[in-house]
C-alpha positions as CSV (number, residue, x, y, z in Angstrom):
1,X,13.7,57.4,-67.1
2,X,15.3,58.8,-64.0
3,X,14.2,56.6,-61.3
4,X,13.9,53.0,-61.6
5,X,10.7,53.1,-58.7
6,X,8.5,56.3,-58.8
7,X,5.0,56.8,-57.4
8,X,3.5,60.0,-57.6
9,X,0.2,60.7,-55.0
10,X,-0.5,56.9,-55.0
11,X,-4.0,56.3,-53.4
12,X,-5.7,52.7,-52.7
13,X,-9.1,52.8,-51.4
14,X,-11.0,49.7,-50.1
15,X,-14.7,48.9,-49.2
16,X,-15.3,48.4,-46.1
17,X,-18.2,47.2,-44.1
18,X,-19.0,50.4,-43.1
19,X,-16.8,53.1,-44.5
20,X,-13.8,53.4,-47.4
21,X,-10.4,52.4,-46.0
22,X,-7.8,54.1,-47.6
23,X,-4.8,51.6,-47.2
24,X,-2.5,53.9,-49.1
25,X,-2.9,57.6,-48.6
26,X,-1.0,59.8,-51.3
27,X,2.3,57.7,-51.7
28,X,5.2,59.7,-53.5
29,X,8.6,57.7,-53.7
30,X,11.4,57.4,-55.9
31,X,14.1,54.6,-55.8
32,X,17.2,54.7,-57.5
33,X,18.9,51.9,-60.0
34,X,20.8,49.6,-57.3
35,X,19.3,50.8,-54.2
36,X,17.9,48.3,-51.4
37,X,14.8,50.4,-50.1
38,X,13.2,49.8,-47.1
39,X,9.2,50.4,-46.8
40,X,9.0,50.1,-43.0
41,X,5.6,50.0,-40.9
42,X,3.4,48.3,-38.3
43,X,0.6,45.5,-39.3
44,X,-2.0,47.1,-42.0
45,X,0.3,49.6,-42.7
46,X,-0.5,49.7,-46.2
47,X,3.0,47.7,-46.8
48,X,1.6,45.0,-49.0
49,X,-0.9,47.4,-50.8
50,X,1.5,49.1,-52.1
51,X,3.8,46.0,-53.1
52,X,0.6,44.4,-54.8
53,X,0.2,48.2,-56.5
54,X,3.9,48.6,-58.2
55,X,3.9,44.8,-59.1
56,X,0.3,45.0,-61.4
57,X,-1.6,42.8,-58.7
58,X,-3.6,45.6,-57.7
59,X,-4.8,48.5,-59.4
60,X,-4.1,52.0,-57.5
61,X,-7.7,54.3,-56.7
62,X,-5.9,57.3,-57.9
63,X,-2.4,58.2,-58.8
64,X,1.1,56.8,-61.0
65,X,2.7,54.6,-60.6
66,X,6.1,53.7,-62.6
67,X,8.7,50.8,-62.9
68,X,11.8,51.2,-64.8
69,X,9.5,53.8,-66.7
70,X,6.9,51.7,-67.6
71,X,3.6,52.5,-65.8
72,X,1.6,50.0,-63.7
73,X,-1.4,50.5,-65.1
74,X,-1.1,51.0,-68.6
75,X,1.9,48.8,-69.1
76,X,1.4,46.1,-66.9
77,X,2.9,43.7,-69.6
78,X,6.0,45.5,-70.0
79,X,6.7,45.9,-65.7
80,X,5.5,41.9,-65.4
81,X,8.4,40.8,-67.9
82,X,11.4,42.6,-65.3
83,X,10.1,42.0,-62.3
84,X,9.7,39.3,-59.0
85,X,7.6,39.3,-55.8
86,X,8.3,37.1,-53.3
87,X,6.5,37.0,-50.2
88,X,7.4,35.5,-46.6
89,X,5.5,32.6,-45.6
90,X,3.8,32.5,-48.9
91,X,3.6,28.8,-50.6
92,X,6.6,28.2,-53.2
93,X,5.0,25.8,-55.3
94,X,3.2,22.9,-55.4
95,X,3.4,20.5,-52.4
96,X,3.7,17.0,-55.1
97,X,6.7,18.0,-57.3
98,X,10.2,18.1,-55.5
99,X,12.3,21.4,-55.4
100,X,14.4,20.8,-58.4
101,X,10.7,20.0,-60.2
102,X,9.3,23.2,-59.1
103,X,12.5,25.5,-60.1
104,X,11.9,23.6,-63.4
105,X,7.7,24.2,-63.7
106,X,8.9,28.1,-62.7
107,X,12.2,27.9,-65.3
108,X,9.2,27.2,-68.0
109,X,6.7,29.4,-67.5
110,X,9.5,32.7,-67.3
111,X,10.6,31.0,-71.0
112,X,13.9,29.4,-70.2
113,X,15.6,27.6,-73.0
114,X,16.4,24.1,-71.6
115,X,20.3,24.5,-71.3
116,X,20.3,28.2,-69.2
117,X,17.1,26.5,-67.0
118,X,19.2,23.5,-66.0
119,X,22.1,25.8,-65.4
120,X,20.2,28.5,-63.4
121,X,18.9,25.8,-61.1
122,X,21.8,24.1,-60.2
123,X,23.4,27.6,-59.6
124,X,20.4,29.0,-57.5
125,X,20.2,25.8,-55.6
126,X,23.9,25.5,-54.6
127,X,24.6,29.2,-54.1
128,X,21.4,28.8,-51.9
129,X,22.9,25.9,-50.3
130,X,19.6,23.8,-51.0
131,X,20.9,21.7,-53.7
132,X,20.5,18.3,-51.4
133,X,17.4,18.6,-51.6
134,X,16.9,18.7,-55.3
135,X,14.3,15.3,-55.1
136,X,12.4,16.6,-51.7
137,X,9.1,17.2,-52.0
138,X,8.5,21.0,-51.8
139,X,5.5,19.4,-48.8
140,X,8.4,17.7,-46.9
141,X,10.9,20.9,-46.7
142,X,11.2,23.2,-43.3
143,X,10.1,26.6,-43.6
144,X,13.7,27.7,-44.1
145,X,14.3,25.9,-47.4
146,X,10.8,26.6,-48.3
147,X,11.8,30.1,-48.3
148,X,15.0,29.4,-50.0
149,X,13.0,27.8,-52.8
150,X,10.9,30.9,-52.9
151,X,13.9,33.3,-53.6
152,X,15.0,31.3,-55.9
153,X,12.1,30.8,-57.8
154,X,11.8,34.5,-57.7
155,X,15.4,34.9,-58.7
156,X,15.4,32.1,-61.7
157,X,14.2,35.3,-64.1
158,X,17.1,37.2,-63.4
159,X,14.3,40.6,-62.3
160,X,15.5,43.8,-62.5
161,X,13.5,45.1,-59.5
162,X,13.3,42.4,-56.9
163,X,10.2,43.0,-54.5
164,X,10.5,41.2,-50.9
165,X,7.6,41.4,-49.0
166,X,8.9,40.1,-45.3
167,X,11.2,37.4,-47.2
168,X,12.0,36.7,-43.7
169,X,9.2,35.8,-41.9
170,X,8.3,33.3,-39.6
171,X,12.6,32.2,-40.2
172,X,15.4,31.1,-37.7
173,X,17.9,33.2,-37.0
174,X,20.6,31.7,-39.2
175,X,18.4,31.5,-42.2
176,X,17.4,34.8,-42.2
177,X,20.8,35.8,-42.2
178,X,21.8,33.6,-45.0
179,X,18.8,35.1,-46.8
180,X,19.6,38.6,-46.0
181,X,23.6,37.8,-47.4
182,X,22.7,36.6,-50.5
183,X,20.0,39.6,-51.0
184,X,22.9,42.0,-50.6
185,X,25.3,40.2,-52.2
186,X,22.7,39.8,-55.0
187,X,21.8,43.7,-55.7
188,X,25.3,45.2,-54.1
189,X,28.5,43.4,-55.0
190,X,26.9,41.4,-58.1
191,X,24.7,44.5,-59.2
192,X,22.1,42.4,-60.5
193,X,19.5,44.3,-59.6
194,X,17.1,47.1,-57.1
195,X,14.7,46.0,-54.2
196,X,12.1,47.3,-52.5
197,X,12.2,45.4,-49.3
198,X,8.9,45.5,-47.0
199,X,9.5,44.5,-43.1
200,X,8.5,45.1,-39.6
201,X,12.2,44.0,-38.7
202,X,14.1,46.4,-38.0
203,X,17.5,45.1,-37.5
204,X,16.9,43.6,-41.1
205,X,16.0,47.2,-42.3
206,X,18.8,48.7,-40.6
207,X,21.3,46.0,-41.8
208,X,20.2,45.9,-45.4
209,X,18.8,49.0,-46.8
210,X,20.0,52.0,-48.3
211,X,17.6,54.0,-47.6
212,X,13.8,53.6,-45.8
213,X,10.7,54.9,-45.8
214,X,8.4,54.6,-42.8
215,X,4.4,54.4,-42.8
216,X,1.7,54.1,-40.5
217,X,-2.1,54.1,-41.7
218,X,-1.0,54.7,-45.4
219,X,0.8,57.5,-45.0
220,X,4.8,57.5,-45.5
221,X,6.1,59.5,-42.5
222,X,10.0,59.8,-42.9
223,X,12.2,59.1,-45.6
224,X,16.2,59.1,-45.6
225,X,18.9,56.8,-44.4
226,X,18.9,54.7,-41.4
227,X,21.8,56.5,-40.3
228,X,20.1,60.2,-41.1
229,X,17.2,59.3,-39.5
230,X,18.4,58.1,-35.7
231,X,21.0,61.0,-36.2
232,X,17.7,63.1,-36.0
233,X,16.5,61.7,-32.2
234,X,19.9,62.3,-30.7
235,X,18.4,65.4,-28.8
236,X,16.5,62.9,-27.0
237,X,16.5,60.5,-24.2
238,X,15.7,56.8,-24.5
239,X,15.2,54.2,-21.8
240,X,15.2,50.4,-22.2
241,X,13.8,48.4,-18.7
242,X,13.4,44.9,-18.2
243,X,10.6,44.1,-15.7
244,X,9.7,40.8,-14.3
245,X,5.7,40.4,-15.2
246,X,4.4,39.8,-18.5
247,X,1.2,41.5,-16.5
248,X,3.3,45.0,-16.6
249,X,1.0,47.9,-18.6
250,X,3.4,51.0,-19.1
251,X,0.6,52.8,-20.8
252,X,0.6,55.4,-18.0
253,X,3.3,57.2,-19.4
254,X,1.0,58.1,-22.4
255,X,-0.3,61.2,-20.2
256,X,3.1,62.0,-18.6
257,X,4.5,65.7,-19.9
258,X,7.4,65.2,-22.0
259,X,7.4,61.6,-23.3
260,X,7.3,61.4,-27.1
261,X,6.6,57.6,-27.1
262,X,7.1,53.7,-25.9
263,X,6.5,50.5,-26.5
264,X,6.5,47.4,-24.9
265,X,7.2,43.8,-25.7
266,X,6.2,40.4,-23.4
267,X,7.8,37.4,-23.5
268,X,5.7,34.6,-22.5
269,X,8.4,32.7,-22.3
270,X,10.7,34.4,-19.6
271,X,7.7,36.0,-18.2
272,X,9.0,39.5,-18.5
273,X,8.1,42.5,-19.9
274,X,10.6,44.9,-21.8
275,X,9.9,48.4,-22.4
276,X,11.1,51.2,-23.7
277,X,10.7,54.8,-23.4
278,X,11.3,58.2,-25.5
279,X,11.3,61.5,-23.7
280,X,12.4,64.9,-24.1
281,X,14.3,65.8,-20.5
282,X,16.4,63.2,-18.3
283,X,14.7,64.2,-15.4
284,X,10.9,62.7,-16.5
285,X,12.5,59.2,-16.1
286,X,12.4,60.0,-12.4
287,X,8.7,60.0,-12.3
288,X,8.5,57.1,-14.7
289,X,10.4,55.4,-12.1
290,X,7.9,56.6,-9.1
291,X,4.7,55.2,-11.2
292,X,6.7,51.6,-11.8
293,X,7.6,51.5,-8.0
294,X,3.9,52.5,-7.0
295,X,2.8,49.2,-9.0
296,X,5.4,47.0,-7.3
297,X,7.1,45.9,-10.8
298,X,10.7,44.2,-10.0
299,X,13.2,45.7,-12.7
300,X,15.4,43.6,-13.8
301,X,17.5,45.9,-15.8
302,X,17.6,49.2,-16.9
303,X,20.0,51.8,-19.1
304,X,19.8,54.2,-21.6
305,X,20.1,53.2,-25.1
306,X,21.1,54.3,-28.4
307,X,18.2,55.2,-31.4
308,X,17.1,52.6,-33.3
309,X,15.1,52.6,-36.4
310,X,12.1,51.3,-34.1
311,X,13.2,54.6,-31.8
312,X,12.0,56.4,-34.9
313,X,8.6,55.3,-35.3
314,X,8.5,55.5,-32.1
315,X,8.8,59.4,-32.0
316,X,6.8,59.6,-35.3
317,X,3.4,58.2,-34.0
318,X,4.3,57.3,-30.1
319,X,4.2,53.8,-30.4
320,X,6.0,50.8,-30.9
321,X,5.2,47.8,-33.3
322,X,4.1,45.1,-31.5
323,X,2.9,44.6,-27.8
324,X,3.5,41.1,-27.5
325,X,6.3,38.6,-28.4
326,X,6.8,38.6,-31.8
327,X,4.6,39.9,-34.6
328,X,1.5,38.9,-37.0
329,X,1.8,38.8,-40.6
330,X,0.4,41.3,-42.4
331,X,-2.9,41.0,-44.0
């Protein structure tokens, strides 16, 4: 076994209403023992078709799939006993039994002795800083211990392939960062195990993983390191603005010669609008500047910025993820 994640032309197909949808078009990937792996993409991507595919929840139209060797179809079994899924905003337990009670009911099922159970709890909930809530009703917990419950439900088999499917979602800013910590922590410095990661956070991606794959409509677009890939757009020019309307529509610059892509974000909240701009020459941001004058839209700030991994998706299918504050799950 050389990889310990390998898809080879991996095809879902669904029925739709009126036509197939093909919610994963031909995926080949390969992701190496210890590697955090990023699967990066818009809403419907085909992120969580994929996840569902390589962890025996659903069955691929066409293709191979393969963890540690042992293929998703065939051996379903086999992949079941070494791996975990846990998904962001997704229910931990059951709402009647307390956290400690739920680790337990999860402890049982995975075929814990007593003893390691017991001992893998208290550990998961302390290093998870949860352990206070031990006799809380998993009903009664915040979102951000609910999600700490859900790790460490997912963790309480010791997995050696750890799938996170936007383990983050919907989380403050703190808890996400605690989450993200101890996800590193986990498959880096303690070398417990690989991830595949799925996210429409960037930041996260760019923070956590060793490598990422990008995909739009099924397809996977790009495939290296953050680094690698943002080293790619430095030939081009990008511009961040700041505009004072949450009314603002920048999709003009859609027809203008030389702009690879945008996006733009509202914030309800501040009633502004920030957007974003790819191009190939300096000099177009002139005319982009004519066209926001000719609609009287008061800047608020503006400079160039640096590539981000969102700069990249940008320049791959000239958009940007989300066009208001703050993004849907995916479905």
């Amino acid at each position: 076994m050389s990889h310990v994640v390998e898809t080879r032309d991996v095809v879902r197909i669904f029925k739709g209403r009126q036509k197939p949808v093909k919610a994963v078009d031909r995926v080949s990937i390969t992701i190496e023992e210890g590697e955090i792996f990023g699967l990066l993409g818009p809403n419907g991507a085909g992120k969580t078709t994929l996840i569902k595919i390589l962890t025996t929840l659903l069955l691929p139209t066409t293709g191979d799939a393969y963890v540690w060797g042992f293929n998703v179809v065939k051996e379903a079994h086999k992949v079941r006993e070494i791996i975990s899924l846990v998904s962001g905003g997704e229910t931990p337990g059951y709402g009647i039994l307390t956290a400690g009670e739920n680790l337990w009911f999860f402890s049982q099922l995975y075929g814990l002795s007593s003893s390691a159970a017991k001992a893998e709890i208290r550990r998961l909930m302390t290093d998870l800083e949860f352990d206070e809530y031990a006799k809380t009703r998993m009903s009664k917990l915040s979102t951000g211990y609910k999600q700490r419950l859900n790790l460490a439900r997912g963790l309480l088999n010791n997995p050696k392939m750890l799938f996170l499917d936007e383990p983050t979602l919907g989380l403050d800013v703190l808890t996400g960062q605690k989450l993200r910590g101890y996800i590193v922590d986990w498959a880096k410095r303690e070398k417990k195990g690989t991830v595949l990661l799925t996210t429409h956070y960037m930041a996260e991606a760019d923070e956590m993983c060793d490598r990422v794959a990008i995909i739009d409509r099924g397809r996977i677009l790009a495939c290296d390191s953050p680094l690698r890939l943002k080293e790619q757009l430095q030939k081009n020019f990008i511009m961040k603005a700041e505009v004072s309307s949450v009314q603002a529509d920048f999709g003009f610059v859609k027809d203008l010669k030389g702009v690879i892509g945008y996006s733009q974000k509202r914030s309800i909240q501040t009633d502004t609008t920030t957007f974003k701009v790819m191009v190939t020459e300096e000099k177009v941001f002139s005319e982009i500047m004519s066209k926001m004058e000719a609609q009287n839209l008061k800047i608020l700030s503006m400079n160039q910025a640096e590539p981000t991994l969102e700069d990249v998706y940008i320049s791959l299918v000239g958009r940007g993820f989300a066009d208001e504050e703050g993004a849907p799950h995916e479905t």
